[in-house]
Structure formats: C-alpha cells, structure tokens
N, C-alpha and C positions, 0 to 999 in steps of 0.2 A: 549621730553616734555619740554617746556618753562617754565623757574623755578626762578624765583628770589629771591637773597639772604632775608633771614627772617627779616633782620633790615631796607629793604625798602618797603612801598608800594605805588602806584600809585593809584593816584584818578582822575579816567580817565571822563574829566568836560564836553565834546563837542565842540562848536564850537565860543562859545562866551568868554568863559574862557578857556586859555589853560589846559595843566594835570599838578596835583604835585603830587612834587614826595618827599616823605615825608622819612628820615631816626631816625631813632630812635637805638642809640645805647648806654652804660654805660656811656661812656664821654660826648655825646652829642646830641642835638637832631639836626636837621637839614631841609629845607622844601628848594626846588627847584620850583619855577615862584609858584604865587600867585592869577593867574583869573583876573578877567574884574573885574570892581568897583562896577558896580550892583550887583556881585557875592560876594563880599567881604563878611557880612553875613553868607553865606556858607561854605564857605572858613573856615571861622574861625569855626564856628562848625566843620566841619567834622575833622581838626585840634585839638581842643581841646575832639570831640571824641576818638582821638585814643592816645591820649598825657595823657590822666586824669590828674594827679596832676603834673604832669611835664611842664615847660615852654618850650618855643620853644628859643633855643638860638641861630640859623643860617637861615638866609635866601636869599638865591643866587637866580639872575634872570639871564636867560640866556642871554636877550635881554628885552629892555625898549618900547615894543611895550604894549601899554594901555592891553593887554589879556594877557599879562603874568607877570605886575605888578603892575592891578590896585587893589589888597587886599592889598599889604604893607602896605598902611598908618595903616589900621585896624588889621594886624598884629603887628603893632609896636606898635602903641600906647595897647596893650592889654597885649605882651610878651613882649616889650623893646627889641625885639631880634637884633643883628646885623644881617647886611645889608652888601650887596655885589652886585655893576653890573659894567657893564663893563666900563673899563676906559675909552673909547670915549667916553662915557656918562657925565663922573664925572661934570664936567665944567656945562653943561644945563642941571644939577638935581641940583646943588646947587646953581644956579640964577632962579631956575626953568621956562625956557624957554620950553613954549611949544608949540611955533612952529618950533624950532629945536628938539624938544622930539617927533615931528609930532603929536602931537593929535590935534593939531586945524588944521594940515595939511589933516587927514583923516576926522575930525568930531567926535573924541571918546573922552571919560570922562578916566580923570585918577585922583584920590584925589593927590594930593601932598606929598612926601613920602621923608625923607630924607638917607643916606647911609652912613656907616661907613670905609670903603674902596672898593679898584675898584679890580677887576678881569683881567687879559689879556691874550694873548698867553703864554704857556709857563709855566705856573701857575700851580701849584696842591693842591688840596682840599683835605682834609682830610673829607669822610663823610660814615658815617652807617661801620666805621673801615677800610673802603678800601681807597686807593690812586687813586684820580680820576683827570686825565690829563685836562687843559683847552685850548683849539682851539679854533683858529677865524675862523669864519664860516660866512665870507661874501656872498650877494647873494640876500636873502631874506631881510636881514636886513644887511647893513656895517658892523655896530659894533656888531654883535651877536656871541655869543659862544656858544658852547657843548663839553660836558662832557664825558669823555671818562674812562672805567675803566680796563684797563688791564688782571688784577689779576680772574676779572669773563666774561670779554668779552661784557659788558654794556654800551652804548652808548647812553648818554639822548641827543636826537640829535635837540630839539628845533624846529624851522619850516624849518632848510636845508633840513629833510628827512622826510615824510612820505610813510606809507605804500603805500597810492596813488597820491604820486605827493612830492609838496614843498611849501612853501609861497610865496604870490604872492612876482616878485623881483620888488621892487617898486623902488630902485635906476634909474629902466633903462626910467620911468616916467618921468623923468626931465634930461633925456639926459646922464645920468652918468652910470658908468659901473655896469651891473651888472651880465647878463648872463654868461660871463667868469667865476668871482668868483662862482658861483654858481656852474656851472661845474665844476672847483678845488676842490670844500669841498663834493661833488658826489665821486672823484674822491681819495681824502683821506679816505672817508667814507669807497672805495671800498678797499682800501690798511689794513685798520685796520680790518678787516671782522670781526665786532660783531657778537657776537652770538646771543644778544636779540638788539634792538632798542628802543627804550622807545621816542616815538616823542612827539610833543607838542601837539597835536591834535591825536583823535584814539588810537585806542588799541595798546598796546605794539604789535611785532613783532617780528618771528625768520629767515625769507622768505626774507631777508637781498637784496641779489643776483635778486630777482623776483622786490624787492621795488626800488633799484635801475635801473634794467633796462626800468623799468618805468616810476621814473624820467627822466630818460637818454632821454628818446621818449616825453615828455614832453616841457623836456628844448629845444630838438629840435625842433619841434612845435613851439614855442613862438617865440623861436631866430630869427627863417626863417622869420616872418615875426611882427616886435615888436609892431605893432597895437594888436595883438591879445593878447598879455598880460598888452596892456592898457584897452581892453573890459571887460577883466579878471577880472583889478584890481577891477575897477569901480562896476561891478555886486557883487565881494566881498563886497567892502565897503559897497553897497546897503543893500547885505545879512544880512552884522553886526547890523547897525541901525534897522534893521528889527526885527534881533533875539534877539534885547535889548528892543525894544518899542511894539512887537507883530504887531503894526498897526501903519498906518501912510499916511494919507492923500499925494499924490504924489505932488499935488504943493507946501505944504510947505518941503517936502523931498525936492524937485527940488530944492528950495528957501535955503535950511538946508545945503544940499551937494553940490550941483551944484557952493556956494561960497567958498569950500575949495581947498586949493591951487594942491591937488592931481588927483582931480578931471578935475579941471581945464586943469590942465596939458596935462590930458588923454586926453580930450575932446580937444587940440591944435594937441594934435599928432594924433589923427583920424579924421582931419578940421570936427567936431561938435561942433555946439552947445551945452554948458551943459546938458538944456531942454532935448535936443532931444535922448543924448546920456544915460542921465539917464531913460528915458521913453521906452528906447528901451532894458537897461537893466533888468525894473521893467518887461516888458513883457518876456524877457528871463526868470524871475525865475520864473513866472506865468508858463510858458513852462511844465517847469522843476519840476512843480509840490510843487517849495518852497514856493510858494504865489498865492495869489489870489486876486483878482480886483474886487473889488465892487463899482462902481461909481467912485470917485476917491480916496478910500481907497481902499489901498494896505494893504494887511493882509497874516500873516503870516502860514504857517500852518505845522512849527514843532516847 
C-alpha cells in the first residue's frame, strides 16, 4: 500500500496548476511549487486550510515554469514566506526578464515574485523532518530540480517523471539539447528506485519501473523523429491557454500564440506556418475530445 509520511500532503491541482506538496512539521512548515496565477486564490486557501493559524515559512519551486510558480507572489505577499528556486534562475527573477523566464516565450501569465536564495545540485533541504537530496533534472526544463528523499524512498520528481510520460522537452525547440538530458534524469530516476513518485502533474505513484519504461518509449518516439515533439509542444501550449480561458476565438489564439517565440520556432522546424500549425493543432484536441469548435470558437470541455 502507498503511504506517505503524516507531515506531507499532496494537493493534486491538474493540468494548469502543477501539485503541492505541502510539509507541516514542529519546526516548520514548508510548501513545494505553487500553481498557475489564475490558480493563486486556491492555492492560498487550500494552504491556509490545512495551516490554520500557522504561517507558511518555506517555499521551494522545482522549476520556474509559470504552472508551478505562478501563486508565489500571492503566497508571499500573505505568509512573507522564504523563497527558493533554482540557481539558473536567480539572475532573470531578480531583473525579472520574462522572456528568459519564457512566459512571453510560451504566452502564460506569471505575477512577479521575488526569492530569497537559490537551490542547486547537491543541495539538501531539510522538510516535513526528513533530508531531502536536490538534483538537476535537465530535459524538460534546463534548470529544473527534484527532490529526492532517501530515508522514505520519495521522489517529488516535478515534470522529468510522470506516471504517463514527461514534460514537453522544450529545449530541443530552438535547436539546443535536450532529449539526452532527459534520458540521464530517466536514467538516475531508475538508479534511485523510489518507492512512491509524487510528479508535478497526476496522482502520486508506486509502479515506478512500469512509469519509467514508458517514458523510455516516449522519449524514443520524439527523439526519432524531433518534428513530433514540436507538434507536441504546440498542441500543449494550445491546451494551457485553453484550460485557462475555457474558450477562445481561434484567430485571435492564432494572433495571441502564433506571435510567441516558441511557437514560432515549432512552426520553423515543421516548414509551417503559424496559422496553419496552430489550426491543425486546435483540430487535434477537437479529435481528442479536449475541445470543441463552434464557428470559430474553440471551447474547452474539461
């Protein structure tokens, strides 16, 4: 049976907010990534639901992608809590560039959030009483981390691991590496053999061995041929602004995404045009059953 220790729980958000992972122990309290910014709101309730008169004094992000730390601001300005992400980051969070932060790179909203120190390889956190190891977990994101804890076999593995797959590797987008790393932190993942997983997205996990050989099939999929994890990406991205806005007229989407530089990119390394590549995305999730098409509202329907 899949059991985690009493002083963590996981508030497993979906798809537009990643999960947190929230510790509460006599020393200290502690919350791991913080949701999308539309989510922030939530966040902070269900936060101070389980906190009641307790502040929140730790907040670690795995990685500075907009879903897993657009509540900060709203956490911080509420609990004053320290702040921690990763040391690549430091530099473009404290001039706040955010098209090296990539949100004007993707099209997402992040409020503006400041940080008290950085996190790196090598590192260990003390949270919910146990010693938890910090890994770079390049792939998905360069600069991303996960948390690793020995002593119970717990792994908050951020977007390198899910039960079905990984985050899209957006590095390999704009020509730079990423499918290797990706495959390395699969590959450490498999050496450290957690007992539970606890990913950014989805339910926790004990089927460790089953979730990586699926990644495994995955990454080779994409590798083989790197157009198909620019389709990927794009159809993600589409999915986000979808599952933020509910609906959305497709030529000002086309107009909205089709100018950001990720997109862009995608659409250079598949020879498409934006238009064409986002419109062939919006009928993919139409497909798939994640939307629906009404004239030229694209609507959402989870």
């Amino acid at each position: 049976m899949m059991q985690l220790p009493a002083c963590m729980q996981v508030f497993e958000r979906g798809w537009l907010s990643s999960n947190n992972i929230l510790f509460i122990d006599e020393q200290q309290t502690a919350l791991v990534d913080s949701g999308y910014f539309s989510h922030a709101p939530q966040t902070l309730a269900l936060i101070q639901h389980s906190l009641g008169d307790r502040k929140l004094d730790l907040l670690v992000n795995t990685h500075l992608h907009s879903d897993h730390c657009g509540g900060n601001a709203a956490l911080q300005r509420h609990y004053a809590c320290r702040t921690l992400i990763p040391i690549a980051d430091a530099a473009a969070v404290a001039l706040w560039d955010e098209t090296t932060l990539t949100y004007t790179a993707t099209g997402q909203r992040c409020e503006r959030f400041s940080f008290d120190a950085a996190i790196q390889h090598g590192d260990e956190l003390r949270l919910g009483g146990m010693d938890w190891q910090v890994l770079a977990a390049p792939g998905h994101d360069p600069h991303s981390m996960i948390l690793y804890c020995a002593q119970e076999g717990i792994l908050i593995s951020a977007d390198a691991l899910w039960e079905n797959g990984f985050g899209v590797i957006f590095p390999e987008l704009e020509g730079e590496s990423g499918f290797a790393e990706q495959a390395a932190i699969l590959q450490v993942i498999r050496e450290l053999n957690p007992r539970i997983v606890i990913p950014g997205h989805g339910p926790a996990f004990s089927n460790v061995a089953v979730a990586l050989q699926r990644a495994e099939s995955r990454l080779d999929y994409l590798s083989t041929d790197p157009r198909r994890n620019a389709r990927n990406a794009v159809k993600v991205m589409l999915a986000f602004i979808l599952l933020e806005f509910q609906q959305l007229s497709l030529a000002a989407t086309i107009s909205q995404l089709g100018s950001t530089r990720l997109v862009m990119s995608s659409a250079r390394l598949l020879c498409l045009e934006t238009d064409l590549l986002i419109s062939q995305m919006a009928n993919e999730l139409v497909t798939a059953g994640a939307a629906r098409l009404e004239g030229d509202l694209l609507i959402s329907t989870r």
